[in-house]
N, C-alpha and C positions, 0 to 999 in steps of 0.2 A: 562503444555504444551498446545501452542494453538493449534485448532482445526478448519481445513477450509473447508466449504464443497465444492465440488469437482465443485458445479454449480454456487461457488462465483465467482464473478467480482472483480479482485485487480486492483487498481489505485493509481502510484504511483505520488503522485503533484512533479511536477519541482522547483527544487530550492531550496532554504535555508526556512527552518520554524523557527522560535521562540518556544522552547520547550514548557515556560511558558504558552502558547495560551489554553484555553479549549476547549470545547462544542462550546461552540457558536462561536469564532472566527474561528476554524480547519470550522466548517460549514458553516459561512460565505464564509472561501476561496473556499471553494469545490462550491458554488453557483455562485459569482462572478466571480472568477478566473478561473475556470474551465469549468463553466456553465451544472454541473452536480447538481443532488439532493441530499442531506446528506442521505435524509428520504428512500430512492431507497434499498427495499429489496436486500438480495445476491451481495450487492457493499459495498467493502472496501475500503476506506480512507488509504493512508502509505502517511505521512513526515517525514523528516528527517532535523536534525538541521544542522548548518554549519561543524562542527568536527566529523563528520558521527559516532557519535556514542553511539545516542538518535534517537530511531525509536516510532511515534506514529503511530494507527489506528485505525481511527474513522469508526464504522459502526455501523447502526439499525436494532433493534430486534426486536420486536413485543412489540410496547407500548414504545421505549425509546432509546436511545443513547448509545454507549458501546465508552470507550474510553480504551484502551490499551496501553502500554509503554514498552518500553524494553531500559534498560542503558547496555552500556557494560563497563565495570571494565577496561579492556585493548581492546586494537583494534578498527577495525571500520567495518563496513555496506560496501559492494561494491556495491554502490547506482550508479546506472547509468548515464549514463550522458546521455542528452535529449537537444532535438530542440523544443521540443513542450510543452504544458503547463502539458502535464501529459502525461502516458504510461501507456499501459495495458497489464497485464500478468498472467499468470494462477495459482492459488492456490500452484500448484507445487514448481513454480521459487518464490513465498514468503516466503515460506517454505526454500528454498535452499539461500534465501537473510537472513534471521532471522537466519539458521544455520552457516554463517562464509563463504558460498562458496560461489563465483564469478561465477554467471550464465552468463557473455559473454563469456566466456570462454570456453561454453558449446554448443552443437549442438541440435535441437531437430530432431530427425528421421521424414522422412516424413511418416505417419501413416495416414489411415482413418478416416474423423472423419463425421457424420452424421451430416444433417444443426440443429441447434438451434430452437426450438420454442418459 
C-alpha cells in the first residue's frame, strides 16, 4: 500500500504519457512541460497513459528518484479532465484516484485551514 505524507504536493501532468517512458524522460516532462522541478522534495509526479489504466509517480527522496506504477487488470482511473498543463490535488484525492473513486463527484466541505510556510 502507498503511503502519502499529508504535507505532499500531487501533480497530475495533462494528457496522454507513454507508459514505456522512465526516469529521465517522466522528468524531462515535469521540467519542460510543466516547468516544475522532478528533484522538489514532497511533490509527486502522476501520468496516466492513453486507456486510463496505467498510472505512474515519479517523485524524490533523499539521495534518488522513486518511480511507481499501478496497472489495473479491468477498469480504468477517473483521470480528470484539465485546461491546463497539470493540476494539483491533495494527498487525499490520490488516494481516492488510485482507490477506483471519481473525486469530481465529490465536494470538499469548507473547513479551516492555517496558511502554509
Amino acid at each position: 500500500m502507498l503511503s502519502i505524507a499529508p504535507a505532499a504536493q500531487v501533480i497530475l501532468v495533462a494528457g496522454v504519457t507513454d507508459m514505456r517512458k522512465g526516469f529521465n524522460c517522466l522528468s524531462a516532462i515535469v521540467q519542460n512541460d510543466i516547468k516544475k522541478d522532478p528533484l522538489s522534495a514532497r511533490h509527486l509526479y502522476v501520468f496516466c497513459n492513453r486507456n486510463r489504466n496505467r498510472i505512474k509517480i515519479l517523485f524524490w527522496e533523499c539521495g534518488g528518484l522513486w518511480l511507481c506504477s499501478k496497472r489495473l487488470e479491468r477498469g480504468t482511473f477517473a483521470w480528470p479532465t484539465m485546461g491546463t498543463p497539470y493540476i494539483e490535488m491533495a494527498p487525499e484525492e490520490l488516494m481516492l484516484l488510485l482507490g477506483g473513486i471519481d473525486a469530481s463527484t465529490l465536494h470538499r466541505r469548507p473547513w479551516y485551514q492555517a496558511a502554509q510556510h
